[in-house]
N, C-alpha and C positions, 0 to 999 in steps of 0.2 A: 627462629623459623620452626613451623610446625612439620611434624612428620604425620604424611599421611595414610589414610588406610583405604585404599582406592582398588575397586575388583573392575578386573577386564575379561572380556567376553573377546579375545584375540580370534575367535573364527565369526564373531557376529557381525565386522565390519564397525565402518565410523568411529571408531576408535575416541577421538575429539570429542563429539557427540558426549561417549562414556564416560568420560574422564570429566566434563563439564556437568555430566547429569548427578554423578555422582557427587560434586563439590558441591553444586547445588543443593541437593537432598540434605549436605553434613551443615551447610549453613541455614537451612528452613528448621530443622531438626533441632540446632544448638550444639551441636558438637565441635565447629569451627565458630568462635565467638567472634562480634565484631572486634576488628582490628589486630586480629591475628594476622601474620606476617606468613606467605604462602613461602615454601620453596622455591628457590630461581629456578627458572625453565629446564636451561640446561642438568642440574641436577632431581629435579622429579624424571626427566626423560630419562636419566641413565638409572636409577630405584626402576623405574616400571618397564625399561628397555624397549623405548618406543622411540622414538624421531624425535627430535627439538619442536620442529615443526609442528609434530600433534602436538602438545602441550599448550604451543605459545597461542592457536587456534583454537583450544578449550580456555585457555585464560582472556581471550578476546573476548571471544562468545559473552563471558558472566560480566566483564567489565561493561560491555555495551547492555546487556540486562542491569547493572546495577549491585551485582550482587559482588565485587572486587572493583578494588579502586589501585591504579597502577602511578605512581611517580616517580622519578628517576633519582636515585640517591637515595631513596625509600622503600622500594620493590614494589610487589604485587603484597596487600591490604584483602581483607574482608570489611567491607563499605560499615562506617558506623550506622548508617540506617539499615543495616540488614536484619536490626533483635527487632524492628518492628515489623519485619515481613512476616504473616501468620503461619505455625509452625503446621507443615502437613505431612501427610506419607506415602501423598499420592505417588505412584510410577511414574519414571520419567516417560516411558514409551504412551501412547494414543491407548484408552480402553477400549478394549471390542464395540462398533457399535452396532445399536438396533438394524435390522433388515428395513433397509432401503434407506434410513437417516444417515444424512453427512459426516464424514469421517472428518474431523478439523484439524487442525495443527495440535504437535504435544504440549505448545505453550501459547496461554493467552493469545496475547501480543502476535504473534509469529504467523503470519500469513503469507502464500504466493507474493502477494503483492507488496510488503513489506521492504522497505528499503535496509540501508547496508547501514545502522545505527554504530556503527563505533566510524562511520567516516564522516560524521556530524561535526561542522567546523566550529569544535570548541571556542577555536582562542578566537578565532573572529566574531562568532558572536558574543562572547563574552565581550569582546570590545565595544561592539555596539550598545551592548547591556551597560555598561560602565558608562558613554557615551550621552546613553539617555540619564542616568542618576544623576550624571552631573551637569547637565547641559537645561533638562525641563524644568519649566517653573513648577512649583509646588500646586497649583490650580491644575497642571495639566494633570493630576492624580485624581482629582474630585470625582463625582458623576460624569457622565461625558454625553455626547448624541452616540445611543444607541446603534449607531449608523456605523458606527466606526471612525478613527482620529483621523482630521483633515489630512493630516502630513502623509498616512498609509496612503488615505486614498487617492492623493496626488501623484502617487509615485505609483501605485499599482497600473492605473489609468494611461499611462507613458509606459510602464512597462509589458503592459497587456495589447497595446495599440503595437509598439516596436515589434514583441515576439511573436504573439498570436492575431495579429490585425484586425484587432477588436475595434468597436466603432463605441468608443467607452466614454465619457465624460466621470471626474470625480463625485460628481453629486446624484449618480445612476451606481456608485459603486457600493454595495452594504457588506461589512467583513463579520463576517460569523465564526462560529467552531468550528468549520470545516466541512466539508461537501453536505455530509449527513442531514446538520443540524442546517444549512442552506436550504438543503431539499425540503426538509420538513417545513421549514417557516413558509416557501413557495406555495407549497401544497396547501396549507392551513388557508393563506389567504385565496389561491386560488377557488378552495371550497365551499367556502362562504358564500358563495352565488347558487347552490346545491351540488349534489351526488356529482364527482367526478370522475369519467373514464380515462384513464390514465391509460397507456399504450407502454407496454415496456418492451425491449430486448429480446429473445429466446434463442439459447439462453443467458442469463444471468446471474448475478452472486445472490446465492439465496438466503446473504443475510441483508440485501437491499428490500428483500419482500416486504418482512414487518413492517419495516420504517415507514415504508410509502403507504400499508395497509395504515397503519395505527395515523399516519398523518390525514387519512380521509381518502383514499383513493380507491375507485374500485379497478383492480390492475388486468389489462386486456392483452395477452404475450400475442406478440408478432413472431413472427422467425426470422432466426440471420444467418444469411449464407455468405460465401467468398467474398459478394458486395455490401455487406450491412447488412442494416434491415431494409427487408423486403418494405419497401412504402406502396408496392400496390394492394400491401392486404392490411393496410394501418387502418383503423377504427378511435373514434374515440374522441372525447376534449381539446387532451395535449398528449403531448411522446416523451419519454427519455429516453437520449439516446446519446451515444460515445462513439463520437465520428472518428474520432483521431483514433482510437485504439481500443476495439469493444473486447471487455473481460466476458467471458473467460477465449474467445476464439482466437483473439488477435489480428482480428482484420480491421481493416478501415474503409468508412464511407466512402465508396465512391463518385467521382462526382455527377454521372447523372442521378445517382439514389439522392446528395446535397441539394440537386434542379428539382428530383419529383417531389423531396419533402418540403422545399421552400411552397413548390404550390398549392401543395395540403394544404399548409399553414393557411397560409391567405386564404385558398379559396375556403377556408370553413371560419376563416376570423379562431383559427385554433392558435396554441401556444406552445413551442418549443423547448424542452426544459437540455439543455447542451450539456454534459458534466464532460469536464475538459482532461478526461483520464488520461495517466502517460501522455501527456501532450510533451512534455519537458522531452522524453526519450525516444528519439527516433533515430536509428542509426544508420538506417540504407539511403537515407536522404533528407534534405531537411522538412521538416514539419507543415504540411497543409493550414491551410491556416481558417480560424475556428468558422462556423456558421455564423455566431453572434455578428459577422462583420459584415457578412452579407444580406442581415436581416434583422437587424439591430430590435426592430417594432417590434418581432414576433419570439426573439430567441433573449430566453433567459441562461446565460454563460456561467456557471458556478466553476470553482479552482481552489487550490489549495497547496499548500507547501509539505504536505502530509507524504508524499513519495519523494520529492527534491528535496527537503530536510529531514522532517521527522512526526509521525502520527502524534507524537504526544505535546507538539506545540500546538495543537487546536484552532489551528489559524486559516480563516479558509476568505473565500470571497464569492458575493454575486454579483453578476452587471447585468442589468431588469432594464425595462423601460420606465422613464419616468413615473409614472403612476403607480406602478407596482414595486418597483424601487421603493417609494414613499410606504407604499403600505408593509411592504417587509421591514420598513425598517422600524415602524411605530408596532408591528407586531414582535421585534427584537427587542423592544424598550418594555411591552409587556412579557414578554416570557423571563429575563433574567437581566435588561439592564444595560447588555452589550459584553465585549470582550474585555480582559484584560489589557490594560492601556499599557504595561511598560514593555511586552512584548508586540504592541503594535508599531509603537515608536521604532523598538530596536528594529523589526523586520523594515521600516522604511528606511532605517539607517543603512540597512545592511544592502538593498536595493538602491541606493542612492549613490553609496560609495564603489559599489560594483563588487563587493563581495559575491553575492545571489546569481550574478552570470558567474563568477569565476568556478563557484563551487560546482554549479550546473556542467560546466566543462567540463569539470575533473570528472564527476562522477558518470556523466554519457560516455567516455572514454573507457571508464573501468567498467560498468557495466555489459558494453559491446564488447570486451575484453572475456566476459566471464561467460557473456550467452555463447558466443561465437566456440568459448572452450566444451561449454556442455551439448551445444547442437556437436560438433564435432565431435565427440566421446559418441555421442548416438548413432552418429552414423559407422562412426566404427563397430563397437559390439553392439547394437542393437538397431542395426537398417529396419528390422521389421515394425518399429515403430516411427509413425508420419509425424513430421513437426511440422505444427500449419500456423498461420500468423505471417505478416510481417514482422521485419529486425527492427523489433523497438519493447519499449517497458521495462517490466521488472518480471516478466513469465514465460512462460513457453507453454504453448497447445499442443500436446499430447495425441495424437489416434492410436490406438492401442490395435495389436496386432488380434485377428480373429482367438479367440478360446481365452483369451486373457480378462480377469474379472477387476473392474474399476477398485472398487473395494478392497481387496488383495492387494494390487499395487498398488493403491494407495497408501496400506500399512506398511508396504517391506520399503516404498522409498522414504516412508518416513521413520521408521528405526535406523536410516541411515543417516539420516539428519538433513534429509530433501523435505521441504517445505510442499508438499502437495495436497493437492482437492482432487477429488473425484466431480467431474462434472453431472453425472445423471443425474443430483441432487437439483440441480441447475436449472434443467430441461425443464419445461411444460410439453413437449411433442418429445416421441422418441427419437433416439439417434445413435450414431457409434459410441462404441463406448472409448472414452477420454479420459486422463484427468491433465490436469494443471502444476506446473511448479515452477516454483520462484527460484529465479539464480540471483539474486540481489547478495545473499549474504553465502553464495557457494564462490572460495576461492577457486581463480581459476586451475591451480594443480592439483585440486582435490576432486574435478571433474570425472577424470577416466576412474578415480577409485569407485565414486560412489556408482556412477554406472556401471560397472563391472560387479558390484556388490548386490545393483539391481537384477543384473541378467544372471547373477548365481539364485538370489532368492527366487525368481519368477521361473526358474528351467521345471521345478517342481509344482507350478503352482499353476497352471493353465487348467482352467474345466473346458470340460466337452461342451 
C-alpha cells in the first residue's frame, strides 16, 4: 500500500471533497500509477485524523468517477484506465468566472441534476449484459432499423403505458441518445417545412439553448410561475415544456395550464414537444401522468434512463405520432445509423425482468431520504433561505435571502462539495436571485455539515 501525501484545509470545510480532489490531481498528474493499492480507510483516517466516514466518502466519490476501483479481498486500486486520462493541473475548486456567465460545476460530468452514480446496479446489469451475449443471435449485432430494437421497443411501450399513461404503440416509439439528441432529431425534421418558433420555459438550463438554437429553432421564453408556464402568453409553432418537474423551479403543470395548453395545440394545429424530466421522482405523491396521453396526435413525449440509471448509458426514447415517428426515425438512420444494440437488448432485459422498477424503488426512497435531510439542515441554520418546488427530482430551488449575491453562493457551496447553479444565467426576464443544487450524491449525514459550512462562508459575504 501507498503512503500518501494529501494536504487539508481543516478550517475550509468538505473535508471528503479534499481528500478526493487531492487523489485525483496525484492520479491525473502520475504520481499515483495505475493499480497502485490505496491505504484501507480506516488507516488513512487515523495518518490524517479525520473520521472513517470522510475517507470512505472521498473513496466513493473517485470509484463512481472511475478514477479507483474497489474489490473485496483486494482493496481499494487506482483504475488501469486511469494513465489514459489526460494529465492536467487544473484546480480542483470552479475558476472565477466572467460577470454575468454561468458558474458550473468543478467537474465535467457533475451537475444539479446528476444522479447518485456509485448506486448504479452493477451486478444486475451486468446480468442482463451477459444475458444478451449469450442469448442473441449473431445478426442481432449487424446494422439494425435505425428506429431502435423490436424487443426495447416492446417493452418501453407497456412500460410507458403502465407508469406514465402513455398512449404509445411500439412502432410510434424511436430510441435515441437521450433526451438531447431526441430533441434535436424532432427539431430538425420539424424544420424542414421553414423557420421555427419554438416557445421555451423561463426560466431554463442554459445549456438547452444551443442545442435547440443549432437544431433550427428560433426560441420564444415564455415565463413560469407557481403553475408552469404561463400558456396565456405562448406564441409560436411548438413549446417545450416539463410538466412533471420544470428545471430549474421545480414546479409542476398544473392541470388547468395541461386544459389550456392541450387547446393551443389544436386550436393552431401546433405541436407539443413534452420532455418527461424527473418524472421517475416524485415523493409527495405519485406522479401525474404525462400529456402524451392525453393528446397522443399533438404531444411528442421524449425520456430517458439518464437520471433513473446513468447519463453515460446514452439511451433515451421518443413516442411521436405516426408520421413524425417515421420521419425521426429515417432522419436517425441519416445522422449515425441508430444506437448501440447490446445495450438496447440489456435495457429491455433489465425492464422485462423487473430489475428497472426495482432500482427506481431503491433509489426514490434514498433520494426523498437525502432532500428531506438537506431542506431540513436549511430550515434549521438557514430559514432565511425559501425552498420552492415540489418533493421530487434530483434539486432543490433556492430563493436567496435579500443582499446575497447568486455568484458568491454559488462558489462557497461549491468548495463545499454542493453541486450548484446559479439561476440568473437561466432567466430571459428578471427575477430573485436563486440558485439550484443537486442532493442526489449529498449523503444524508453530511447535510447539516455542508449547510453550516454554507452559512459560515456567506455571514461575510452579503453586498448591499
Amino acid at each position: 500500500m501507498a503512503d500518501l501525501h494529501i494536504r487539508i484545509n481543516r478550517d475550509g470545510g468538505g473535508i471528503a471533497g479534499q481528500i478526493a480532489a487531492e487523489l485525483r490531481e496525484s492520479i491525473r498528474g502520475g504520481r499515483l500509477t495505475p493499480g497502485t493499492r490505496l491505504p484501507a480507510t480506516r488507516d488513512l483516517a487515523t495518518d490524517l485524523q479525520v473520521s472513517r466516514g470522510v475517507v470512505v466518502e472521498a473513496y466513493e466519490q473517485l470509484v463512481a468517477e472511475g478514477f479507483l476501483v474497489s474489490r473485496v479481498g483486494v482493496g481499494t486500486q487506482v483504475t488501469p484506465k486511469a494513465a489514459a486520462r489526460p494529465v492536467t493541473r487544473a484546480s480542483p475548486r470552479p475558476e472565477p468566472a466572467r460577470p454575468g456567465a454561468p458558474v458550473c460545476a468543478p467537474y465535467y460530468g457533475h451537475r444539479p441534476t446528476s444522479p447518485d452514480l456509485s448506486h448504479f446496479p452493477r451486478e444486475r446489469w451486468l446480468a442482463a449484459v451477459r444475458h444478451v451475449l449469450t442469448t442473441v443471435p449473431s445478426e442481432a449485432l449487424d446494422y439494425g432499423d435505425p428506429g431502435g430494437v423490436p424487443e426495447l421497443r416492446e417493452e418501453l411501450a407497456g412500460y410507458l403505458r403502465r407508469v406514465r399513461a402513455a398512449d404509445v404503440r411500439p412502432e410510434n416509439l424511436v430510441i435515441v441518445g437521450g433526451v438531447a439528441q431526441g430533441l434535436s432529431l424532432v427539431l430538425h425534421v420539424l424544420s424542414r417545412k421553414g423557420p421555427l418558433q419554438l416557445a421555451v420555459e423561463d426560466p431554463t438550463s442554459h445549456r438547452q439553448a444551443p442545442l435547440l438554437r443549432r437544431a433550427g429553432a428560433h426560441l420564444v421564453p415564455v415565463p413560469v410561475d407557481e403553475e408552469g408556464l404561463d400558456v396565456r402568453r405562448l406564441s409560436g409553432d411548438a413549446v417545450l415544456v416539463t410538466p412533471a418537474h420544470q428545471y430549474p423551479t421545480g414546479v409542476v403543470l398544473s392541470p388547468p395550464r395541461r386544459a389550456a395548453l392541450m387547446e393551443w395545440a389544436y386550436a393552431g394545429d401546433r405541436t407539443i414537444l413534452e420532455d418527461d424530466y424527473d418524472a421517475e421522482f416524485r415523493f409527495d405523491r405519485d406522479p401525474v401522468g404525462c400529456l402524451q396521453g392525453l393528446a397522443p396526435d399533438r404531444v411528442i413525449l421524449s425520456g430517458s434512463v439518464s437520471k433513473a440509471m446513468a447519463p453515460g448509458l446514452r439511451l433515451g426514447w421518443l413516442a411521436a405520432p405516426p408520421d413524425l415517428a417515421e420521419a425521426v426515425r429515417r432522419a436517425r438512420g441519416e445522422l449515425d445509423l441508430g444506437s448501440p444494440v447490446i445495450e438496447q437488448y440489456a435495457l429491455a432485459h433489465f425492464l422485462r425482468t423487473g430489475g428497472y422498477d426495482k432500482h427506481l424503488r431503491r433509489m426514490r426512497r434514498e433520494y426523498r431520504r437525502r432532500r428531506d435531510a438537506l431542506v431540513r439542515a436549511l430550515a434549521e441554520e438557514l430559514p432565511e433561505i425559501r425552498v420552492k418546488g415540489i418533493e421530487a427530482g434530483l434539486h432543490v430551488y433556492l430563493e436567496l435571502p435579500d443582499g446575497w449575491d447568486e455568484l458568491k453562493t454559488t462558489r462557497a457551496a461549491q468548495e463545499l462539495g454542493l453541486s450548484t447553479e446559479p439561476v440568473g444565467p437561466m432567466r430571459d426576464s428578471p427575477g430573485p436571485a436563486a440558485v439550484v443544487v443537486g442532493f442526489a450524491r449529498l449523503p444524508a449525514h453530511k447535510a447539516f455539515e455542508a449547510v453550516r459550512g454554507l452559512k459560515v462562508r456567506m455571514s461575510g459575504q452579503k453586498v448591499d
